[in-house]
MARKEBA-899923 format. One record per residue (C-alpha): x, y, z; residue number from 1. Coordinates in nm, 4 decimals, always signed. Example, Ala and Ser with C-alpha at 12.3 -4.5 7.8 and 13.67 -1.06 7.14 Angstrom:
residues 2
+----------+----------+----------+------+
|        X |        Y |        Z | balo |
+----------+----------+----------+------+
|  +1.2300 |  -0.4500 |  +0.7800 |    1 |
|  +1.3670 |  -0.1060 |  +0.7140 |    2 |
+----------+----------+----------+------+
//
This chain:
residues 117
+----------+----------+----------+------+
|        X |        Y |        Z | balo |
+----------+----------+----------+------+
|  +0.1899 |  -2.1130 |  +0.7170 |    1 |
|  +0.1916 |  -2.0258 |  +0.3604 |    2 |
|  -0.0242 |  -1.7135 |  +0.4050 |    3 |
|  +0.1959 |  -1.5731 |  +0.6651 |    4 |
|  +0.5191 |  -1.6220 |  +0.4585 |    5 |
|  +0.3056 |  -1.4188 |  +0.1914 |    6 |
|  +0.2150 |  -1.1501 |  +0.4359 |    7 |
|  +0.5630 |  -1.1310 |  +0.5489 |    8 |
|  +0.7200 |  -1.1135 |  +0.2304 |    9 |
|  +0.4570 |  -0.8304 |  +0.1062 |   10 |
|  +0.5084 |  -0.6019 |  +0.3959 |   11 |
|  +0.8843 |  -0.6115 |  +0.3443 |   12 |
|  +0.8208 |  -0.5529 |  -0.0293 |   13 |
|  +0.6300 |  -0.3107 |  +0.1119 |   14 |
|  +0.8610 |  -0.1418 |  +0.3025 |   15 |
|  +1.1682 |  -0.1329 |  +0.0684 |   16 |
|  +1.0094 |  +0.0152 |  -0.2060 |   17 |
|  +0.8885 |  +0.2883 |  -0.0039 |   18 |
|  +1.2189 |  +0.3494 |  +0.1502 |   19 |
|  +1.3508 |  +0.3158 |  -0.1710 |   20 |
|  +1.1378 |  +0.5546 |  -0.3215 |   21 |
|  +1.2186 |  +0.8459 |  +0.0216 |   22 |
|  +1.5386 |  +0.7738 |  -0.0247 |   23 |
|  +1.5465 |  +0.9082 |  -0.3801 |   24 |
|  +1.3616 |  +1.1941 |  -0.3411 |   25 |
|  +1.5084 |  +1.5344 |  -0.3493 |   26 |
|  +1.4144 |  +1.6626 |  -0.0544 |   27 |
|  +1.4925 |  +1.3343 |  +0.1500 |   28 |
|  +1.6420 |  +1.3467 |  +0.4792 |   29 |
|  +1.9795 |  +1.1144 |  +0.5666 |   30 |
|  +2.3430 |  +1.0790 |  +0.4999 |   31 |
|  +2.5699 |  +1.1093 |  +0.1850 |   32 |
|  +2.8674 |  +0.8972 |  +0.1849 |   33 |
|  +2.8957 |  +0.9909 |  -0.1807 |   34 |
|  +2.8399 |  +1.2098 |  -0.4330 |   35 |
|  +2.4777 |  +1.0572 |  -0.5906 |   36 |
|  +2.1364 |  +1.0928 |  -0.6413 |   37 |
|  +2.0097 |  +0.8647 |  -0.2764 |   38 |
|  +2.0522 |  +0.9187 |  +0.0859 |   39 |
|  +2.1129 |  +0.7111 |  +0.3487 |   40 |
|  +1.9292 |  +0.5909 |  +0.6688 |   41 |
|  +2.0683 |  +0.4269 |  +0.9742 |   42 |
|  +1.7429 |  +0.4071 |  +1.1464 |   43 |
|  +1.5317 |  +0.2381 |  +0.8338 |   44 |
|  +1.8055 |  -0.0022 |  +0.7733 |   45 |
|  +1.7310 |  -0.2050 |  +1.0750 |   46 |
|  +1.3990 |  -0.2279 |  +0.9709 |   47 |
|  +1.5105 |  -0.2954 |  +0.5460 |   48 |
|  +1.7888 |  -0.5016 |  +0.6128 |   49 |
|  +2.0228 |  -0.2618 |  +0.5266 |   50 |
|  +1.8975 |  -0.1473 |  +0.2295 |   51 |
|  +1.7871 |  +0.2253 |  +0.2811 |   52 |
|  +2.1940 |  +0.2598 |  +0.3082 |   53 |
|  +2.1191 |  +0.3437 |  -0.0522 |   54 |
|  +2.3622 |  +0.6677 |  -0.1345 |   55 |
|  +2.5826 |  +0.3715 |  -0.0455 |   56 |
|  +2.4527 |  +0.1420 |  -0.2687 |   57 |
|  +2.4639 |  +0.3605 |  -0.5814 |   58 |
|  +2.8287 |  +0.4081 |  -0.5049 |   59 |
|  +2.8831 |  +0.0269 |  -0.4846 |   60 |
|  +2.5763 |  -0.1746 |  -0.6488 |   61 |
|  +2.7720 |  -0.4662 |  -0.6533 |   62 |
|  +2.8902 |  -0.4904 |  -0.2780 |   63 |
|  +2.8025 |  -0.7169 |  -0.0317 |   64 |
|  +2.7895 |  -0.5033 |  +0.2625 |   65 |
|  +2.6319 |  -0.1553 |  +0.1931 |   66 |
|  +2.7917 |  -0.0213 |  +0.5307 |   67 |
|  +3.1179 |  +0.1523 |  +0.5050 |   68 |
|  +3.0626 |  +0.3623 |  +0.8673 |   69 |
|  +3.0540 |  +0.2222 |  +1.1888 |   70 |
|  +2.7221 |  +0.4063 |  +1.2619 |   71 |
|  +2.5995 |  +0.2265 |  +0.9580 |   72 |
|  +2.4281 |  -0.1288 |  +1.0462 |   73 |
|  +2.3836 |  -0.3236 |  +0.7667 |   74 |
|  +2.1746 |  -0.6616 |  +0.9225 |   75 |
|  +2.2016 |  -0.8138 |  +0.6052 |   76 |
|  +2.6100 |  -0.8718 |  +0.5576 |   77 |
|  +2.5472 |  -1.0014 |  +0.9231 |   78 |
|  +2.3219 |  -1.2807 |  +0.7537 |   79 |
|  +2.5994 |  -1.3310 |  +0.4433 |   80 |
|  +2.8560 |  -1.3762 |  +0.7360 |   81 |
|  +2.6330 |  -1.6179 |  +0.9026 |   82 |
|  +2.6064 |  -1.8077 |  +0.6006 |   83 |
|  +2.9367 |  -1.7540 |  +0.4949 |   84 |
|  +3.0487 |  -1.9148 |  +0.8109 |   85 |
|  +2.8800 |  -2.2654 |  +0.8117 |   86 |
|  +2.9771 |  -2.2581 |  +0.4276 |   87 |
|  +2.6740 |  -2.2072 |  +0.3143 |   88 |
|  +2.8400 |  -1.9369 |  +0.0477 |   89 |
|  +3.1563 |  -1.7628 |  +0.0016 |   90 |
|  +3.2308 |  -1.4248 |  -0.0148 |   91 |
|  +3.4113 |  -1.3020 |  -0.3459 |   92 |
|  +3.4242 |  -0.9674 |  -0.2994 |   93 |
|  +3.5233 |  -0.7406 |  -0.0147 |   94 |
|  +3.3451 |  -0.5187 |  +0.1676 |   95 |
|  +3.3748 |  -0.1535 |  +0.0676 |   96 |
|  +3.5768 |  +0.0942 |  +0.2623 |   97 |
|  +3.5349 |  +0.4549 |  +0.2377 |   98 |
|  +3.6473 |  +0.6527 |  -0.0804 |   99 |
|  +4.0116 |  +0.5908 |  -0.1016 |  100 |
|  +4.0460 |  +0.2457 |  -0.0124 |  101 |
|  +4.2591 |  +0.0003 |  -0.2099 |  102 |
|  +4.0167 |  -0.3215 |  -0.1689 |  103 |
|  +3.7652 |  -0.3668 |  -0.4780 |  104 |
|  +3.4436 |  -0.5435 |  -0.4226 |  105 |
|  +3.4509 |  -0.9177 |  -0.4904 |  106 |
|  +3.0833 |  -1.0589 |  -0.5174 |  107 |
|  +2.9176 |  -1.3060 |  -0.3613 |  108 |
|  +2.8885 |  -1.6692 |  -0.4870 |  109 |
|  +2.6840 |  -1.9753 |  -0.3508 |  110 |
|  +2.9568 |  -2.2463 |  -0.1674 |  111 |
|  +3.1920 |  -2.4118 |  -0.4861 |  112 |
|  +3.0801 |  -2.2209 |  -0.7540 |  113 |
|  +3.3484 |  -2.0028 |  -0.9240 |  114 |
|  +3.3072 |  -1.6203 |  -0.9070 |  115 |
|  +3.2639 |  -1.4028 |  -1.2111 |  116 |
|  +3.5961 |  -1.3198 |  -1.3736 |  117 |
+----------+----------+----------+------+
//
């Protein structure tokens, strides 16, 4: 059992670095939601958990959701939502809207701690 957790974490060690490191390359192809360095992709974020939304995540590094389109699936605020709703943790920030909305992030704290002032 142990040597599959291994394998499994690995391979998805594996496969966020490089999507991390495509998705900061110059000539990388995806979206822009903002003005940075990354790019995202929709299709890799199934497979990442949502994190090759990463011109997202530059925006917003502190967000709990990297998503801000509807095209965009983030399957890992889907998880925080899960686990936000047996109380497992609560959510102290917000997810992030597109540029111009008036919600700030809040972040993410385990179930009766206090979140960071």
């Amino acid at each position: 059992m142990l040597v599959v957790v291994l394998v499994a974490v690995t391979l998805t060690q594996i496969a966020v670095l490089a999507t991390s490191i495509y998705l900061h390359r110059a000539l990388a192809h995806g979206s822009r939601n903002y003005e940075n360095t990354a790019r995202n992709s929709a299709v890799l974020a199934l497979v990442t958990g949502g994190e090759s939304l990463h011109n997202n995540h530059h925006a917003h590094p502190g967000a709990p959701k990297f998503s801000v389109r509807p095209r965009e699936l983030d399957p890992s605020w889907l998880i925080i939502r899960a686990l936000a709703a047996v109380g497992a943790l609560s959510v102290a920030r917000a997810p992030v809207r597109l540029p111009g909305a008036e919600t700030p992030p809040r972040a993410i704290v385990p179930h009766g701690a206090s979140p960071p002032a």
